[in-house]
N, C-alpha and C positions, 0 to 999 in steps of 0.2 A: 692462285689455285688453292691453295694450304688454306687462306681466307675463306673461299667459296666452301671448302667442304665441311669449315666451323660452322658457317653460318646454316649453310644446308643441313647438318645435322643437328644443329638446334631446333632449327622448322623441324626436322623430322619426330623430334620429342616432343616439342611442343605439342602437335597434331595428335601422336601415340597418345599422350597422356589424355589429353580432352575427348580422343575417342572410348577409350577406358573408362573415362568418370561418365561419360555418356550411356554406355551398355550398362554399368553400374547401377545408375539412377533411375533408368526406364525398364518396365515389364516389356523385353521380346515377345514373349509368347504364350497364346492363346490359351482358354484353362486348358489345365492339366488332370487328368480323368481315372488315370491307370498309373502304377505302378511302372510299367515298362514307356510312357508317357514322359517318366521322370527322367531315368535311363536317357531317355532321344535327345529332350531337350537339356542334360547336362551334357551330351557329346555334342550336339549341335553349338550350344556357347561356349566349349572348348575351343571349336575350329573355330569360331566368330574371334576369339581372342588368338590364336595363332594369328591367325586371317589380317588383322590391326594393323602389327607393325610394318607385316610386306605395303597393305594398300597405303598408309601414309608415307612410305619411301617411296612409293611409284610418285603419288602425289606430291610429295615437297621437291621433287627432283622436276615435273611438271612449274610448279607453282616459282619452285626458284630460278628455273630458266626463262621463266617465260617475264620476269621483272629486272633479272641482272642480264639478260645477255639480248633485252630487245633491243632490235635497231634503233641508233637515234641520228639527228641530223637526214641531210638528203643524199646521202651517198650511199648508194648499195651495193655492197658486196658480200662473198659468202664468206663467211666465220672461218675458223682455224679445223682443219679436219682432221679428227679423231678415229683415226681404222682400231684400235681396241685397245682395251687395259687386261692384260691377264690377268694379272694376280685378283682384280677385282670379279673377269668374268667364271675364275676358277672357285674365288668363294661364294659367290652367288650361287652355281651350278650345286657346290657343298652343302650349301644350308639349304638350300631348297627340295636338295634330292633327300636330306637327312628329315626334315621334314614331314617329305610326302610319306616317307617309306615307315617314320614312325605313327603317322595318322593313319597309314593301315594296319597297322600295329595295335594303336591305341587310340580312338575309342572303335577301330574297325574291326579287328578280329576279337578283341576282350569285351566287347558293346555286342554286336550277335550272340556270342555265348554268354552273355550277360542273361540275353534276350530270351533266349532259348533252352539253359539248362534244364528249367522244372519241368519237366514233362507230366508230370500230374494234373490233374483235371476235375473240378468237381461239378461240371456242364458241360456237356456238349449243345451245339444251336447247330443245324445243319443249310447251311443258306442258298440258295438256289435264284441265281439274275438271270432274268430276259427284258426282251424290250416291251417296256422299259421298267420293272418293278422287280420287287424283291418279296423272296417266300421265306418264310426261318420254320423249321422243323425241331422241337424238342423229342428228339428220340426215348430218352430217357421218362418222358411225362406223356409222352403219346400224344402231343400235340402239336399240330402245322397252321400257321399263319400265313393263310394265302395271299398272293397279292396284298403285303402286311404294309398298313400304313403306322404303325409303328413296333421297335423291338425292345423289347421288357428283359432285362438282367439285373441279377442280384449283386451286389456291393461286396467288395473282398473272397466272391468267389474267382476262383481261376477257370476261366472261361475258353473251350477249344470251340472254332467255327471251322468246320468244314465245306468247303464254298465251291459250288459249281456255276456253269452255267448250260441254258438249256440251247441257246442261238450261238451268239456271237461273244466276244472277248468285252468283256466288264470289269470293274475293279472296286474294288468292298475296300471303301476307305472309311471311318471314323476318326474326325479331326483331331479329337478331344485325346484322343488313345494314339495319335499319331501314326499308326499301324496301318498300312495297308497293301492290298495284295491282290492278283488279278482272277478273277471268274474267268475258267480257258474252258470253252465245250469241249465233252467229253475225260476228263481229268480232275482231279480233288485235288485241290490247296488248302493250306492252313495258315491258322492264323492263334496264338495262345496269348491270352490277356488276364487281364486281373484289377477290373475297377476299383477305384479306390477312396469314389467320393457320390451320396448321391443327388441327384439331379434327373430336369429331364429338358428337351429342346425348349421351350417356354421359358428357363434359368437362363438357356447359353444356346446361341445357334450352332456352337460347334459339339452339342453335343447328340449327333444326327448319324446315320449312314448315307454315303456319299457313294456313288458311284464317279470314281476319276479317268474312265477310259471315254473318250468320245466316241462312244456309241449308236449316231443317229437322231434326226430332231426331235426326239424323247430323252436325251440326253440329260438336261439342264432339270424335268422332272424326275430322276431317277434318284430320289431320295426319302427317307423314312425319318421319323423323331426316335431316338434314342431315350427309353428314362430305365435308371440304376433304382432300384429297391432295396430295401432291405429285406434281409434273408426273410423273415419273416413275411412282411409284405409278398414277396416272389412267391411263396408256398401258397400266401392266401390267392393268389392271383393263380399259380398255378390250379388250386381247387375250384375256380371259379370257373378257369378254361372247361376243367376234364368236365365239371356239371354241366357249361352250357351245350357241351355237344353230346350228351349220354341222351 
């Protein structure tokens, strides 16, 4: 027994560690766009790294039974039966309740309020989904993008979307910003961001608006190209909108 649990938790390191240098060496995740992009994908490789050592203990415990305790010869019988180990399933229940309850902790309630402190705004985009497309209204510039097949925002502005919808339940996702949140008729949601590089869909597919609720066989076309300007660039763009509809 004393045997089996050196050797099994040597596999278990062994595994740990190669899954480690693995997340190490490889890009997870897709660009990175915003500011609060950064935020996600640091708390999301957080738990990837919590995450490691449970999944290779399930697996070495998997992998070492199923090499040291297969049947051999032609004689079948059932193995020696184990009804529990306490002290084992009492620290399991420990670690894992200690865990969960700090990962709502950390990065769950200190990651939202991360997310959410600045309440400042130097744009508002007012977004409006049906089936199947997307409007964005610049209140502030007097200008709406009907049925817009794409949305223009400025770089290192902080950006509030308030998002309806005019049918049914939609969901105003942008990959790139990681951020998203549902279009509910009759009711405003928000969403506050803060681009932070620019680009436009033609750089990076994910940097688009997505609709992510399944909404109907218009579903899969419910998307616009995303491009980030610079301030400058935005104001010129902005003067070009107000001229071309005067």
């Amino acid at each position: 027994m004393r045997r089996d649990v050196i050797y099994g938790g040597l596999l278990w390191l062994v595994l740990t560690v190669i899954c480690y240098s693995l997340i190490s060496e490889f890009t997870l995740f897709p660009l990175t766009a915003a500011h609060e992009a950064e935020t996600i994908d640091e708390s999301f490789l957080f738990l990837i790294q919590l995450a490691i050592p449970v999944f290779t203990f399930v697996v070495s415990v998997l992998l070492y039974s199923i090499f040291r305790f297969r049947r051999t010869g032609e004689k079948s019988e059932d193995g020696l039966h184990i009804i529990s180990n306490k002290p084992v399933t009492w620290m399991w229940l420990l670690i894992t309740s200690g865990l969960a309850i700090y990962m709502i902790i950390d990065p769950g309630l200190t990651g939202f309020k991360k997310l959410t402190a600045n309440k400042n705004v130097d744009l508002v985009v007012q977004v409006e989904a049906r089936k199947w497309s997307w409007s964005f209204t610049y209140p502030q510039q007097g200008i709406t993008l009907k049925d817009a097949d794409e949305l223009i925002l400025p770089v290192n502005q902080r950006i509030l979307f308030e998002i309806s919808s005019v049918d049914i339940i939609h969901s105003f996702w942008i990959p790139a910003f990681r951020m998203k949140i549902d279009a509910v008729p009759g009711q405003l949601t928000f969403m506050r961001v803060t681009p932070n590089i620019i680009g436009s869909f033609e750089d990076d597919i994910n940097l688009r608006v997505q609709c992510a609720e399944l909404c109907g066989t218009g579903h899969s076309r419910m998307r616009v190209d995303l491009r980030i300007l610079t301030l400058q660039e935005f104001e010129t763009w902005i003067i070009e909108q107000t001229t071309s509809t005067d």
